[in-house]
N, C-alpha and C positions, 0 to 999 in steps of 0.2 A: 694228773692235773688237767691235761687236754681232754680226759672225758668226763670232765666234771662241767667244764667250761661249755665243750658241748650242749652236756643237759640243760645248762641255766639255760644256754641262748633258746635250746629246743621252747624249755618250759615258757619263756619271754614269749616265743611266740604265737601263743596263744591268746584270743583278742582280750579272754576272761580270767589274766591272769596277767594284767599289765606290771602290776606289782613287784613284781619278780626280776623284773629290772633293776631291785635295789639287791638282790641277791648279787647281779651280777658284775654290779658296783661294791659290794662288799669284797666280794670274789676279787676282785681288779686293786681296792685299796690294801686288803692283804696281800697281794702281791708285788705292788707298790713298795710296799713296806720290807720284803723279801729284796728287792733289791736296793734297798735305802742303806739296809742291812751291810751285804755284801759288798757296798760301794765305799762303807764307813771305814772299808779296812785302809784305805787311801786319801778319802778326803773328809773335813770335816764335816760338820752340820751345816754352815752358814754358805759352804761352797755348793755342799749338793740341794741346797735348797734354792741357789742362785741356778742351775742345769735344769733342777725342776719347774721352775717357775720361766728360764727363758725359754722351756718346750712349751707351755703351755700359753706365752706370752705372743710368740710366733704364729700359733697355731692358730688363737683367735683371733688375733689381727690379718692371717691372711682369708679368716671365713669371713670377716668383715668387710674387707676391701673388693672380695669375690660377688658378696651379695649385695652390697652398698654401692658399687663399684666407684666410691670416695675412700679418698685417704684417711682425713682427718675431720671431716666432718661431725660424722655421728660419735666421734670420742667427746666434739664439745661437751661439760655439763656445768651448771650454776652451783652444784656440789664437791667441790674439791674437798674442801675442807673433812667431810664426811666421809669421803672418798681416802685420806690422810689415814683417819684414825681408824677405818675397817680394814686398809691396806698394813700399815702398822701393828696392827694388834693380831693379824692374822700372819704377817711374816714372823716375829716373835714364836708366838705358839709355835710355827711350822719350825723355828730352829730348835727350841724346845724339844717338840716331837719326834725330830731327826736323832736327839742327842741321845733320846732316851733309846730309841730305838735302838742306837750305838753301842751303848751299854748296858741293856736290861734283856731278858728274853723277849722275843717278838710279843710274845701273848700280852706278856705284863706290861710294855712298852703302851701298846694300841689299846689295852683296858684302859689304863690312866688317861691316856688323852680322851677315851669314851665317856668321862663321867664326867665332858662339856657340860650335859645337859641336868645336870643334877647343880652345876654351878650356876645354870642360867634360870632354872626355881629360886634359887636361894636370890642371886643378884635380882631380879625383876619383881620378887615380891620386898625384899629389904630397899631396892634404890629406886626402882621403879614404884613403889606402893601396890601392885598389882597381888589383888587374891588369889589363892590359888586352894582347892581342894585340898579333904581329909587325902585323896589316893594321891596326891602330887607329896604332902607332909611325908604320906608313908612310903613315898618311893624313896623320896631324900634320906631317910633314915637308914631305910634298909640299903641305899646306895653306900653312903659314907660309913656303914659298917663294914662291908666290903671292902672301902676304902682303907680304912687302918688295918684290915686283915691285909690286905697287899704288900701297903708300906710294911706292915711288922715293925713297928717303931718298938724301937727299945729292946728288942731277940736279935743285934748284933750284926745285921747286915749290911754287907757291903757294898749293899750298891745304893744307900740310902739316898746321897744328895743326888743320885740319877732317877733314884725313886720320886723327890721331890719335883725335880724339874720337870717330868714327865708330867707328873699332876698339873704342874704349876703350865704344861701347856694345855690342860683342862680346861682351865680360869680362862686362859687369855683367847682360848676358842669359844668360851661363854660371850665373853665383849664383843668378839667379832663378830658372833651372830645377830648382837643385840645391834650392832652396827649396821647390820645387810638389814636386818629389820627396819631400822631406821632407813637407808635410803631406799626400802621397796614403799614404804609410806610417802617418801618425796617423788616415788615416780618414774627412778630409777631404773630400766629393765638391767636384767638377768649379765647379759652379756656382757656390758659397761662396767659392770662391778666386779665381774672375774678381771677383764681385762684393767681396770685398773688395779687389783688386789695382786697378780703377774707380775704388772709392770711395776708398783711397790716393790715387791719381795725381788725381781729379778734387780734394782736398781741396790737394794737392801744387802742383797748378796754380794755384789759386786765392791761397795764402799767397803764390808767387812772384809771380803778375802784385799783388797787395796789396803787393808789398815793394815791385816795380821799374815798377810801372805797366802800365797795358794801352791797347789799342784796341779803342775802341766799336765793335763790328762795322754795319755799314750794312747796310740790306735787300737789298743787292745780294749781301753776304758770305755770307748767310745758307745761300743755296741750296748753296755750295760747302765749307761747312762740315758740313752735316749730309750731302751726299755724303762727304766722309771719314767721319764718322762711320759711315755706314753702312755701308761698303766695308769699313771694319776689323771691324766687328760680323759682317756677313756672311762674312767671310774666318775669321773664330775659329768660328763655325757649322759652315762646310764643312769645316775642317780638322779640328775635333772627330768630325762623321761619319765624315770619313774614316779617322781611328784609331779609330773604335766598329765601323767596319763592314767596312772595309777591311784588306791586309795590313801587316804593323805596319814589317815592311824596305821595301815598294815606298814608301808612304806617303813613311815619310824621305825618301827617294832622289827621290819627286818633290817634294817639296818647295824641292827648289833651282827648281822652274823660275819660283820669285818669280824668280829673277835673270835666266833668258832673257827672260820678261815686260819685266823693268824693263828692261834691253837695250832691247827692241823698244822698249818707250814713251819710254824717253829719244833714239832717235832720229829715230823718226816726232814724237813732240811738242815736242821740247824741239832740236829738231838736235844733238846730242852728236857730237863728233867727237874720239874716244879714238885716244893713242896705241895701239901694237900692243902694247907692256909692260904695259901695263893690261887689253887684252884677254887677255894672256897669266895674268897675274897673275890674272884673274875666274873665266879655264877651269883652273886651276891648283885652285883654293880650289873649286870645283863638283865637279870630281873627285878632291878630297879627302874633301869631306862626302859623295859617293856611294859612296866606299871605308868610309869610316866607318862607315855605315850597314852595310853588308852586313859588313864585320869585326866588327861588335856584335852577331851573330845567335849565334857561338858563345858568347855572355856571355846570353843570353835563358834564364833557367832554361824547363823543358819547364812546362806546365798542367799 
């Protein structure tokens, strides 16, 4: 795994290959995911989602205060409200995500919440009215054919209602983005909307494990805990480079390779041994969202 890690960073560094930073955020959110895994054996979703988002809540609150050198200043904004429902609708997803994680094989865990973007075709041109391309129709198609090959609805599986909620953190990462969309058209920068999407989900975490109870994490948990944390922080890092600096259709397009990652780590760590219908269904939903990607270039107004 350390010399895989190596090469991306190698390949990163190259001026004419900025892109490749989303590899290296792929790389990080499968690993993320590896230890989301690991951590489930002891705490729930809603708690490790409350550890993951108070790393990440910390972390850019003290880059903020170090480059701003204000407290609270630049958190002001005229957007709360918006800020509510992107914060919300992405803490959801993430417990979703976590649960699935919990109980599904890694791969099939992180495919389902991957075909976001197949929900966010469907939602933007139904709710939104927005057009969209023959290549976008036939992405969505051949995505949610994948999709019922995964679930296997109705061939007896047991892990169906984990199957469903996993999906169903799809959806509610489709609103979130249509959310971040929205407050990047009000003006919003980048860092305000993590930080308050954090501070949502860490405050989210906290009322849930207050409602239904928690576990005291041991000194031993510790170390395994702020590795997720960091893994996810890291991974929102690289992936941001790589849309700041990189091209905006490669980027997409590697971005699925969180799934080849989780693949690999779910069966070198975890022994996963997936039917062929599930592999089919993974490569299905990956060359969906690769289509997608490159059918939404003619929807890119020019600069």
């Amino acid at each position: 795994m350390a010399a895989i890690a190596a090469i991306l960073v190698f390949c990163a560094g190259y001026e004419e290959m900025k892109s490749t930073w989303m590899l290296i955020a792929g790389f990080l959110f499968a690993l993320m995911g590896v230890m989301v895994k690991l951590a489930s054996v002891r705490f729930s979703s809603p708690e490790l989602v409350f550890y993951r988002s108070l790393f990440s809540l910390l972390s850019i609150y003290t880059v903020i205060v170090v480059t701003t050198r204000q407290w609270l200043v630049p958190l002001r904004t005229k957007h709360a409200s918006s800020h509510a429902r992107r914060g919300l609708t992405g803490f959801f997803a993430l417990v979703m995500f976590f649960y699935g994680i919990a109980h599904l094989p890694l791969p099939t865990a992180i495919t389902l919440n991957y075909t976001s973007p197949l929900f966010l075709a469907v939602i933007t041109a139904w709710w939104l009215k927005e057009r969209h391309g023959r290549g976008l129709v036939a992405a969505v198609t051949i995505g949610f054919s994948g999709v019922v090959m995964l679930l296997q609805p109705g061939w007896g599986g047991q892990d169906m209602f984990a199957r469903l909620v996993g999906l169903l953190s799809g959806v509610l990462a489709a609103l979130a983005y249509i959310n971040v969309r929205s407050l990047g058209r009000q003006d919003e920068p980048e860092w305000r909307v993590v930080f308050y999407f954090a501070l949502i989900s860490t405050l989210g975490g906290a009322a849930w494990m207050a409602a239904a109870g928690f576990v005291v994490p041991r000194p031993t948990d510790i170390p395994l805990l702020l590795a997720m944390g960091a893994t996810a922080t890291l991974a929102q890092l690289a992936m941001t480079r790589a849309y700041r600096l990189g091209n905006t259709l490669t980027v997409g397009a590697l971005a699925y390779s969180t799934v080849g990652f989780s693949a690999l780590y779910g069966v070198i760590v975890f022994g996963d041994r997936l039917p062929v219908v599930s592999w089919t269904g993974m490569l299905l939903i990956v060359v969906a969202g690769i289509i997608g990607v490159w059918a939404s270039r003619k929807l890119v107004a020019p600069e």
